[in-house]
N, C-alpha and C positions, 0 to 999 in steps of 0.2 A: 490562482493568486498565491505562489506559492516562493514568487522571488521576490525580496524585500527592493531592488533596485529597481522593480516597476509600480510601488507603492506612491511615489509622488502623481505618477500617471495617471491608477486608481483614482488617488486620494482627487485629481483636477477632475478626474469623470464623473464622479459620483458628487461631487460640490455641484454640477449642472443638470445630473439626473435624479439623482436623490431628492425627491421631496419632502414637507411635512405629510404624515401619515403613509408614508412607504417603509415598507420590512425588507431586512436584509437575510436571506437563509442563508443557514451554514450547518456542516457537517461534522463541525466538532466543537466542544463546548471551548477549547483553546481558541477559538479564531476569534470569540463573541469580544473576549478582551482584544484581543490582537487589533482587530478589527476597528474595535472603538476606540484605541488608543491609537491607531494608524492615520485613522481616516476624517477624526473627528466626530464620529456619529453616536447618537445616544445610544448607550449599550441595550435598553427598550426595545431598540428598534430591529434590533439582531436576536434573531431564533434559532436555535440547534432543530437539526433535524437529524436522525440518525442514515445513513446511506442503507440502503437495502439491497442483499445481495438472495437473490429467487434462480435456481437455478431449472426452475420446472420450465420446458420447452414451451414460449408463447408464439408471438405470431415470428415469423420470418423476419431477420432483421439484415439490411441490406451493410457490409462493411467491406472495409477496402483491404483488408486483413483478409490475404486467401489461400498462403504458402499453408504447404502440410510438412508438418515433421518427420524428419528420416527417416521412421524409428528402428531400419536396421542399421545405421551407422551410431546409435543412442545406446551407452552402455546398460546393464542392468539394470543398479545401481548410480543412481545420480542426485547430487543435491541439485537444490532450484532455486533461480534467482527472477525476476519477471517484471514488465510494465516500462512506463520511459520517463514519467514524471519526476524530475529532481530526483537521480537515483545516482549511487557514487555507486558506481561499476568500477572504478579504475581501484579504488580502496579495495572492493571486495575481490578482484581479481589479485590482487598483490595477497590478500589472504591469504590466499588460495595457490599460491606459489609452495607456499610453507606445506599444504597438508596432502596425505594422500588421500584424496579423493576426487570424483569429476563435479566439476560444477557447471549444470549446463543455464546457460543466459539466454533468454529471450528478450530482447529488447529493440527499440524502435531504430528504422532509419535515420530517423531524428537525433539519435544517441550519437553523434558526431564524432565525440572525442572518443570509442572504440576505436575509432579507425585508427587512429595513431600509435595503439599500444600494443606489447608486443606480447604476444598471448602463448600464453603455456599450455603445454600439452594435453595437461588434465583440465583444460576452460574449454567445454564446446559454445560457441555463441549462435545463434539462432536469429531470425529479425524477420519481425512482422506475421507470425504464423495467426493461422484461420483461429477463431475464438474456441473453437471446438477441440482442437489440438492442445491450446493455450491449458486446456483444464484438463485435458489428460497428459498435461506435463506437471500439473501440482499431484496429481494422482497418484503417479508413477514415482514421484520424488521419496526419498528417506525426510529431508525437511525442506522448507523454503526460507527465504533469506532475502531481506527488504532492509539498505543501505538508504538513507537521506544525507542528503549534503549538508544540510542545514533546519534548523529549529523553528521554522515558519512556513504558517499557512499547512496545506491539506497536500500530503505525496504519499503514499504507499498504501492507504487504508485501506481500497479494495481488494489490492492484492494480499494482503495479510486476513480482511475479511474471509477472500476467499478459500487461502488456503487453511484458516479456521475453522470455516466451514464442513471442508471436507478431511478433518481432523488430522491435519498435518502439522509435526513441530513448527513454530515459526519462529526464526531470530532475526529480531529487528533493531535499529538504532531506537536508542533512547530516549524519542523527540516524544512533544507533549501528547502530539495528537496518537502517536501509535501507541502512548502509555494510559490511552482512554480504552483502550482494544486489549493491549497483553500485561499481566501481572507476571511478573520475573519468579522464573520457576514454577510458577503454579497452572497457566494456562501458554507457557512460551518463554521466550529466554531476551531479555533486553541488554544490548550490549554500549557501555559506551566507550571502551576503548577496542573497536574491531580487530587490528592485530594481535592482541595481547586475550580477550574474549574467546572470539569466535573457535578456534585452534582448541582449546579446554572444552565448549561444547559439542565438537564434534568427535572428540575424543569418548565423552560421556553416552552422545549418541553411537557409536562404533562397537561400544562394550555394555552398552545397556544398563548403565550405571546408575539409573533414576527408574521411576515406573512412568512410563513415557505415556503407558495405554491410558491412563488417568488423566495424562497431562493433555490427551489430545481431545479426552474426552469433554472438559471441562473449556475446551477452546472451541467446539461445537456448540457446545453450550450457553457461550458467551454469546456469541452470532447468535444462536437462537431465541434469544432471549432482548437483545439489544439492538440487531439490524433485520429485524422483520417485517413484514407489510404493518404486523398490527401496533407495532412499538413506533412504527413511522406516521400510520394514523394519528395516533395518540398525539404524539407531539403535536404532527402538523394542524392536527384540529386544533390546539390550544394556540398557537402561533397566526396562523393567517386570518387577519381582519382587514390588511388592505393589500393592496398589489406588490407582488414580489419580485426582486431584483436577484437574480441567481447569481453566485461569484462566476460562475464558469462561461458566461453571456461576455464576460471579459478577456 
């Protein structure tokens, strides 16, 4: 629910499913307004939940996601970009024309408008890799790098969870929900004009211009503290008294 021109849609579906005494979850505390300002519905009735990112192996999960990554054609050295939800590739790629570094992208089939741009030398693009791979490309990265198109609904959190998680710089647009996740400079770098931004942080990361090891620590920290099974408990015990309508069911 993350394009505002599928909002009247929404708003007609949830006018015939939406009950009295139904709750609306959500994953970030910007949707609860969004949401009840979008759709008409009591803000009461909409619950944050925080998303949980557990990376300990459970059972086997079946996905359609099976490509393995080169990694001898993968430079040492690579920033990372990752995921398909509302992500402005074409912005970050134009970046990235300007700086010397490689920037390797993973992103979905789906991501359509790739196809049509003319990718420079230092862009490796990637599409659809095994989930396994996906997270030893945050691993292997100097930082990660999460573009939104736009200032609405839920895009990038996982993937900036994740790469917090596993204590990698993150520079992300400076939409509401990702500034629930990173405080600028302290736990990651929030950019809102990316050309003119991004080129200065990577500059700083290149030359070690900050104490990065603090920065990455207290971005672990954040995760650990805010997207946990037991932060997600909490919530959701205090939230769910009748039947829940997921945004993503949409």
């Amino acid at each position: 629910m993350h394009n505002p021109k599928f909002f009247p849609v929404f708003k007609m579906l949830l006018r015939f499913l939406f009950k009295e005494g139904d709750s609306l979850i959500v994953y970030s505390q910007f949707e609860k307004d969004l949401y009840s300002d979008s759709f008409g519905l009591k803000i009461s009735d909409i619950h944050y939940v925080p998303l949980v990112f557990d990376p300990e192996p459970g059972l086997p999960i079946q996905s359609e996601y099976t490509k393995k990554a080169d990694w001898k054609n993968l430079p040492g050295e690579f920033y990372f970009s990752g995921g398909y939800s509302h992500r402005d590739y074409a912005t970050l790629i134009d970046v990235f024309r300007t700086i010397d570094a490689t920037l390797v992208i993973c992103s979905s089939r789906l991501n359509r408008e790739l196809e049509t741009l003319n990718i420079p030398e230092n862009v490796i693009l990637l599409n659809d890799v095994s989930r396994d791979d996906f997270a030893e490309l945050i691993k292997r990265s100097k930082a990660c790098l999460v573009l939104i198109k736009s200032d609405s609904g839920a895009a990038g959190q996982l993937f900036a969870i994740e790469a917090m998680y596993y204590e990698k710089i993150i520079i992300a647009s400076s939409t509401s929900i990702l500034r629930e996740l990173i405080s600028h400079k302290e736990n990651g770098f929030l950019v809102l004009d990316a050309a003119a931004d991004i080129p200065v942080i990577i500059r700083e990361i290149e030359h070690l211009s900050a104490d990065f090891d603090l920065m990455r620590k207290k971005a672990k920290q954040k995760i650990l503290e805010n997207n946990s099974k037991t932060a997600y408990n909490v919530h959701l015990d205090a939230a769910l008294k009748t039947q829940v309508i997921i945004p993503e069911l949409f």
